[in-house]
Structures are given as structure tokens and as C-alpha cells.
TIVO-2410 file (N, C-alpha, C; in nm, 3 decimals):
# residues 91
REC num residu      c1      c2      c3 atome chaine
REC   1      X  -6.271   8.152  22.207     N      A
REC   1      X  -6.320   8.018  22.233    CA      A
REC   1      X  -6.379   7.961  22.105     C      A
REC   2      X  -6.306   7.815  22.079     N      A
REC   2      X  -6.401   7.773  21.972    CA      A
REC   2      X  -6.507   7.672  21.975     C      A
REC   3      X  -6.613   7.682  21.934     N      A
REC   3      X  -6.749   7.616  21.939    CA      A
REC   3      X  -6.778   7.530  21.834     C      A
REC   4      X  -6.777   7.413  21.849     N      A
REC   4      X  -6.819   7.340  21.735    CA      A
REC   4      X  -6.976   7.335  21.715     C      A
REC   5      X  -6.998   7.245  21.585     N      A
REC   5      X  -7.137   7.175  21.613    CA      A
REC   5      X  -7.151   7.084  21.721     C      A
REC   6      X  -7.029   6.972  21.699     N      A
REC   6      X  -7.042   6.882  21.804    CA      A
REC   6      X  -7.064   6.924  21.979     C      A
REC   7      X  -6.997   7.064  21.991     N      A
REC   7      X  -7.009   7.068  22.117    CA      A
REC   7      X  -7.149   7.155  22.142     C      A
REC   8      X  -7.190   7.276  22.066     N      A
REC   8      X  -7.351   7.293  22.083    CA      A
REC   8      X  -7.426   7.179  22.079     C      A
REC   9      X  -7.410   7.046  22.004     N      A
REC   9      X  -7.498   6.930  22.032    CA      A
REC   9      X  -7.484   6.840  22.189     C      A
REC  10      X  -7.396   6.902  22.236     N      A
REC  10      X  -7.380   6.819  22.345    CA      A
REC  10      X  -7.481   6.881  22.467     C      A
REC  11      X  -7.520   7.032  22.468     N      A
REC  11      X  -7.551   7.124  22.542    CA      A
REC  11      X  -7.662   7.015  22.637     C      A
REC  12      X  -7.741   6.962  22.547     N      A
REC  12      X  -7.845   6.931  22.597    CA      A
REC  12      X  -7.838   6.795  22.691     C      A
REC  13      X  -7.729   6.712  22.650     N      A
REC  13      X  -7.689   6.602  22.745    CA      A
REC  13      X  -7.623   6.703  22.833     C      A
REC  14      X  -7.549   6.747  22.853     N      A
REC  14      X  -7.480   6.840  22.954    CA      A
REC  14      X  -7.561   6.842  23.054     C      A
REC  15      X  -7.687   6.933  23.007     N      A
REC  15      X  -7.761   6.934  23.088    CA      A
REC  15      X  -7.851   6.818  23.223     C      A
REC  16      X  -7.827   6.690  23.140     N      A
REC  16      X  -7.865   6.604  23.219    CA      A
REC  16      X  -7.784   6.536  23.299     C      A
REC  17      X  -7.661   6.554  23.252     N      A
REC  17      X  -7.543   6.474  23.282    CA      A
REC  17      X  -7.479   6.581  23.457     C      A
REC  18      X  -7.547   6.707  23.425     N      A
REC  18      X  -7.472   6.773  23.541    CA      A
REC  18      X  -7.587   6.696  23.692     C      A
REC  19      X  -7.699   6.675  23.668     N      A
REC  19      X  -7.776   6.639  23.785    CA      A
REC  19      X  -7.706   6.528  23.840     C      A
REC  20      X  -7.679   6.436  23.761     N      A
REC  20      X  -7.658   6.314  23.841    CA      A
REC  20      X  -7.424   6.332  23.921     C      A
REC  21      X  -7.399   6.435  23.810     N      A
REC  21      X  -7.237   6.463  23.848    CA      A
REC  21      X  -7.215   6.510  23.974     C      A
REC  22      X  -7.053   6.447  24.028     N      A
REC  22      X  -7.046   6.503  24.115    CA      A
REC  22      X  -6.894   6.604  24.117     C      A
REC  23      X  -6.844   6.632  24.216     N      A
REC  23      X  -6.803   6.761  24.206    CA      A
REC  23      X  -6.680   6.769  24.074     C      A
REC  24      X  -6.579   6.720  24.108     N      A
REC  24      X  -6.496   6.792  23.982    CA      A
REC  24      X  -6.570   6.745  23.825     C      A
REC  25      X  -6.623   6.671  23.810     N      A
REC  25      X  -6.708   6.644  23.665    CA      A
REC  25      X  -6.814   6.701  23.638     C      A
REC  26      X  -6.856   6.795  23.785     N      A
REC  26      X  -7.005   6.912  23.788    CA      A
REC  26      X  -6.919   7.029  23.748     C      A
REC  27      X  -6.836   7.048  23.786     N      A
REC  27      X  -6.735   7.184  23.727    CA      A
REC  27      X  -6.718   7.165  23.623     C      A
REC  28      X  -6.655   7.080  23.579     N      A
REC  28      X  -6.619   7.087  23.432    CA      A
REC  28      X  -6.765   7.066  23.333     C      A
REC  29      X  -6.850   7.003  23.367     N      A
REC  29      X  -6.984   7.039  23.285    CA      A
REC  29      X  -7.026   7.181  23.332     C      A
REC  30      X  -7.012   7.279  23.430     N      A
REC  30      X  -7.058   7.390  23.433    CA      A
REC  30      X  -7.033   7.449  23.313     C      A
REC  31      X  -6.861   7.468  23.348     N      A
REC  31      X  -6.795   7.485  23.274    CA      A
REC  31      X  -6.802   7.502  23.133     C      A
REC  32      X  -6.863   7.376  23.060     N      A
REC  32      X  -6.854   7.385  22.939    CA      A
REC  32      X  -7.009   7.451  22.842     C      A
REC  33      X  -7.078   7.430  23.001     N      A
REC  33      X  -7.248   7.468  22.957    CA      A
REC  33      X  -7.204   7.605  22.962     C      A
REC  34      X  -7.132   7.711  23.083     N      A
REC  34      X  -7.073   7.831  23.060    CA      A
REC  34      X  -7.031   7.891  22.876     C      A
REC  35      X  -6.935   7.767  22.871     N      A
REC  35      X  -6.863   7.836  22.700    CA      A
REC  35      X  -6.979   7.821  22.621     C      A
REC  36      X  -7.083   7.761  22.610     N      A
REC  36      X  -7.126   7.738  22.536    CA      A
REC  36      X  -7.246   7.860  22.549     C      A
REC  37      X  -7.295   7.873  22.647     N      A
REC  37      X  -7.408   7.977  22.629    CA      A
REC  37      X  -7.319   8.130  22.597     C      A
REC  38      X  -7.189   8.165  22.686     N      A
REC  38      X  -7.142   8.253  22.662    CA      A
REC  38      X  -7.094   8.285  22.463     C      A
REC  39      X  -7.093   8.180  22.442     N      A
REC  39      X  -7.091   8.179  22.324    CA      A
REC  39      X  -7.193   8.247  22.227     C      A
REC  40      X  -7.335   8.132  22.231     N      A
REC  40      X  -7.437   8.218  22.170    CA      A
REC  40      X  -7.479   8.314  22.229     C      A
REC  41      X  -7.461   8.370  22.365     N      A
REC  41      X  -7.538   8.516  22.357    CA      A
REC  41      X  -7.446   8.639  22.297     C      A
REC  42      X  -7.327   8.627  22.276     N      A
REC  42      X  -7.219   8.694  22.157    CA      A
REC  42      X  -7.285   8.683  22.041     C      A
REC  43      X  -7.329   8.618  22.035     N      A
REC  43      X  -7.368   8.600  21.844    CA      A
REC  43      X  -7.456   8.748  21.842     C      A
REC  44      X  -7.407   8.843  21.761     N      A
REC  44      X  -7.469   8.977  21.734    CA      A
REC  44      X  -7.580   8.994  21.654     C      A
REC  45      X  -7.587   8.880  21.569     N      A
REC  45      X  -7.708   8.894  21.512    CA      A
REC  45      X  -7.849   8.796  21.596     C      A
REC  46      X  -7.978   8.916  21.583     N      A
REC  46      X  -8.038   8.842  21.694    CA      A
REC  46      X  -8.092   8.670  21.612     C      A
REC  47      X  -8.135   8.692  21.519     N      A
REC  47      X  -8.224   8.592  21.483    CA      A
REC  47      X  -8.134   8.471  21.479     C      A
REC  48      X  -7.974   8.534  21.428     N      A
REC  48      X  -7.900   8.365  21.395    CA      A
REC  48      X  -7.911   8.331  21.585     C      A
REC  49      X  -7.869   8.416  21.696     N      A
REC  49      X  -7.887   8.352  21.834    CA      A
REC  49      X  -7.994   8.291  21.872     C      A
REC  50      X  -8.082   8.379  21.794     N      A
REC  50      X  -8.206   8.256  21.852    CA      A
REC  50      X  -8.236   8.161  21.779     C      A
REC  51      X  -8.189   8.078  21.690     N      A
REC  51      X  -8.176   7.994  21.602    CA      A
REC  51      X  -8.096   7.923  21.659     C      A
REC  52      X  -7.963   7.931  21.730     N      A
REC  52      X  -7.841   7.887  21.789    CA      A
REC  52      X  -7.984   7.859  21.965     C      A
REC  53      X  -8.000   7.937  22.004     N      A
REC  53      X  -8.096   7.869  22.163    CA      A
REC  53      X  -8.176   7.796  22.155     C      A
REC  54      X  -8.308   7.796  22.038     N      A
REC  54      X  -8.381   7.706  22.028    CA      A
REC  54      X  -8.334   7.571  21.978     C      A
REC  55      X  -8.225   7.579  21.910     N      A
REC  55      X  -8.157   7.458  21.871    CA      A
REC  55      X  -8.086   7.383  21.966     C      A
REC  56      X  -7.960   7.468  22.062     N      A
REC  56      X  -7.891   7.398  22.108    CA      A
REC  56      X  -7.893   7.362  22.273     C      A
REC  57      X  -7.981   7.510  22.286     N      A
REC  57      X  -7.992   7.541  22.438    CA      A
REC  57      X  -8.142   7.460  22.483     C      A
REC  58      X  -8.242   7.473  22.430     N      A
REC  58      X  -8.329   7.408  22.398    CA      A
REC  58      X  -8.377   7.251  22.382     C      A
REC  59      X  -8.301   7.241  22.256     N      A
REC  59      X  -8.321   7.092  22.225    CA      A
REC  59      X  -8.440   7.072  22.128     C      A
REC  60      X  -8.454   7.179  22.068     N      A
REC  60      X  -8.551   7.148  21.967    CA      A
REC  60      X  -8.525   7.113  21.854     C      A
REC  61      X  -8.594   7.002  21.749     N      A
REC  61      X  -8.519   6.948  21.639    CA      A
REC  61      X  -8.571   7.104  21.538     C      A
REC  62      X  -8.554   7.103  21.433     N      A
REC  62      X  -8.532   7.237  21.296    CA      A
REC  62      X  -8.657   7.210  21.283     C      A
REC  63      X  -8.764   7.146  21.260     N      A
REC  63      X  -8.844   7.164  21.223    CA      A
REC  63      X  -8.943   7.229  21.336     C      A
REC  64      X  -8.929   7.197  21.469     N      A
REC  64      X  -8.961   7.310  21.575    CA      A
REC  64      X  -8.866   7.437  21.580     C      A
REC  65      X  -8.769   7.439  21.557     N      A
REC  65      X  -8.750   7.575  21.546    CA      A
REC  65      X  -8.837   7.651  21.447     C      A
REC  66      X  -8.810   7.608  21.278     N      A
REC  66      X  -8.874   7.699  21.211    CA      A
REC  66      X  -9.028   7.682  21.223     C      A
REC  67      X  -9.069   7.620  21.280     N      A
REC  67      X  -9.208   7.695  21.319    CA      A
REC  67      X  -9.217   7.840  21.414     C      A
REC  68      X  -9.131   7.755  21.540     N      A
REC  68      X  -9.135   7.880  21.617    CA      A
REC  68      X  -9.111   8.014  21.525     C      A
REC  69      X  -8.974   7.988  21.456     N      A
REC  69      X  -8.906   8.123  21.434    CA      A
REC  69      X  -8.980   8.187  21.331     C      A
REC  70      X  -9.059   8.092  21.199     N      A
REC  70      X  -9.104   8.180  21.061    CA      A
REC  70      X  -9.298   8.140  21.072     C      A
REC  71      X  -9.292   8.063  21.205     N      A
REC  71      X  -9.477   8.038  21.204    CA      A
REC  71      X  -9.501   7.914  21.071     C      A
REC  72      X  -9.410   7.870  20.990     N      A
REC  72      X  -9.467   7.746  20.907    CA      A
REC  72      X  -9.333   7.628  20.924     C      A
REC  73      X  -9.322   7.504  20.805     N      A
REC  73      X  -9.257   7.461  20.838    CA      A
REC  73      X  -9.132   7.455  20.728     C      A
REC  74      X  -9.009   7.539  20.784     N      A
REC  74      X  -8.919   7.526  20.636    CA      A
REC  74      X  -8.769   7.469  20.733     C      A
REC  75      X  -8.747   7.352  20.714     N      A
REC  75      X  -8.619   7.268  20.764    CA      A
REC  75      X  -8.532   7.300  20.764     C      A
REC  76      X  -8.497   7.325  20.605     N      A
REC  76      X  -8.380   7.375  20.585    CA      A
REC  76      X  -8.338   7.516  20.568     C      A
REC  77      X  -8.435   7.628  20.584     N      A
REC  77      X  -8.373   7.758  20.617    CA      A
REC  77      X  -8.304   7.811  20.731     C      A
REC  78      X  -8.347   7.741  20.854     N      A
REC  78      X  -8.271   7.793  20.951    CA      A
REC  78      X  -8.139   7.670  21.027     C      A
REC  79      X  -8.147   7.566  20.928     N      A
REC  79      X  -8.051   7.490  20.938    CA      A
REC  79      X  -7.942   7.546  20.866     C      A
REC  80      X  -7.974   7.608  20.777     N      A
REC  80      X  -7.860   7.632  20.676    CA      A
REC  80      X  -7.866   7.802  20.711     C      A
REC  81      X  -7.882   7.856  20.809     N      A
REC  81      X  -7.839   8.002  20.853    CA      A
REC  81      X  -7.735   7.967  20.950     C      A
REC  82      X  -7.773   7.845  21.037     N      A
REC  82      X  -7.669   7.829  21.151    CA      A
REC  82      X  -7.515   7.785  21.077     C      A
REC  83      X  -7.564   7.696  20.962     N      A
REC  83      X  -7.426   7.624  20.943    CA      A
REC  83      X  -7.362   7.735  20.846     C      A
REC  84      X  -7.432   7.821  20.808     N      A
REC  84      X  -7.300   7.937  20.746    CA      A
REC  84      X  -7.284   8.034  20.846     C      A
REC  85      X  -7.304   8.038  20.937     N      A
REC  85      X  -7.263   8.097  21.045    CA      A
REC  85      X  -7.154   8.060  21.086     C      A
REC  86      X  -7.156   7.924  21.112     N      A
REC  86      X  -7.067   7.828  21.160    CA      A
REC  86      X  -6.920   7.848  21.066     C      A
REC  87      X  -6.956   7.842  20.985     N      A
REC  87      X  -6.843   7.807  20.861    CA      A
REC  87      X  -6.747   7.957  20.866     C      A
REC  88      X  -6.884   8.068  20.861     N      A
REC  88      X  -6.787   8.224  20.912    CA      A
REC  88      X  -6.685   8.239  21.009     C      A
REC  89      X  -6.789   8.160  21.122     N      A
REC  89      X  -6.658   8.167  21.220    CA      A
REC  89      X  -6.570   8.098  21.238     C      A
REC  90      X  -6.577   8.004  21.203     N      A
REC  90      X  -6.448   7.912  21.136    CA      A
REC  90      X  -6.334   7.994  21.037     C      A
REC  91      X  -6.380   8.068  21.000     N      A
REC  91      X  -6.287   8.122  20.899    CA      A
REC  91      X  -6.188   8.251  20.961     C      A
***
């Protein structure tokens, strides 16, 4: 299965979009909230997954993640762990 950015960014409308859906457009948002978590809990390394949940599953912008994840505030370290992640598995 392939996972974009665009579609981890969607996770979080998904989520809102399934309350008000009704049946065959509630399946297919299950559905895609399915690929998508089944996705990051594959990710073998723990810290890039939880970088990938607090981000996508979540909805937290990077600068709440890297608090959560390093306790201060650094933007672009765990922005730029996901997107070479990204780029790996792309390859």
C-alpha cells in the first residue's frame, strides 16, 4: 500500500467526515482511515511511528509534536525525520 503525505494529511478530516457519512462513503472512509493507521503501526522504527501518530493520527502541528517527543521546541527535526522516511519508502 502506498501512503502519501497528502493522504496521512487527510487522516484527520477523515475523521470528521466519517460522523456525518453515510453508508457506502462511511466504508470507504473506514477504509482509508484502516490503510492509513495500518500503515503507521508497520513503521518499525518506534520513534519515526510516533512522529507519524502525533502528526497524522492526532493532528498535532510539529511544533507540538517536538515538544511532546524531545520536551523543547525544535520544528524542523522531526519534520525532517518523517519526510526522509517518506522519501525511503518511496524508493
Amino acid at each position: 500500500m502506498t501512503v502519501t503525505k497528502e493522504r496521512l494529511n487527510q487522516y484527520k478530516y477523515l475523521q470528521k467526515e466519517l460522523e456525518i457519512a453515510e453508508d457506502e462513503r462511511a466504508i470507504f472512509i473506514q477504509q482509508e482511515m484502516t490503510d492509513i493507521k495500518n500503515y503507521i503501526f508497520k513503521i518499525p522504527n518506534g520513534e519515526i511511528r510516533l512522529l507519524f501518530q502525533y502528526r497524522y493520527m492526532q493532528g498535532l502541528t510539529w511544533k507540538q509534536v517536538s515538544k511532546k517527543m524531545y520536551g523543547f521546541v525544535a520544528v524542523d527535526a522531526p519534520r525532517k525525520k518523517v519526510e526522509r522516511y517518506l522519501k525511503m519508502e518511496a524508493c
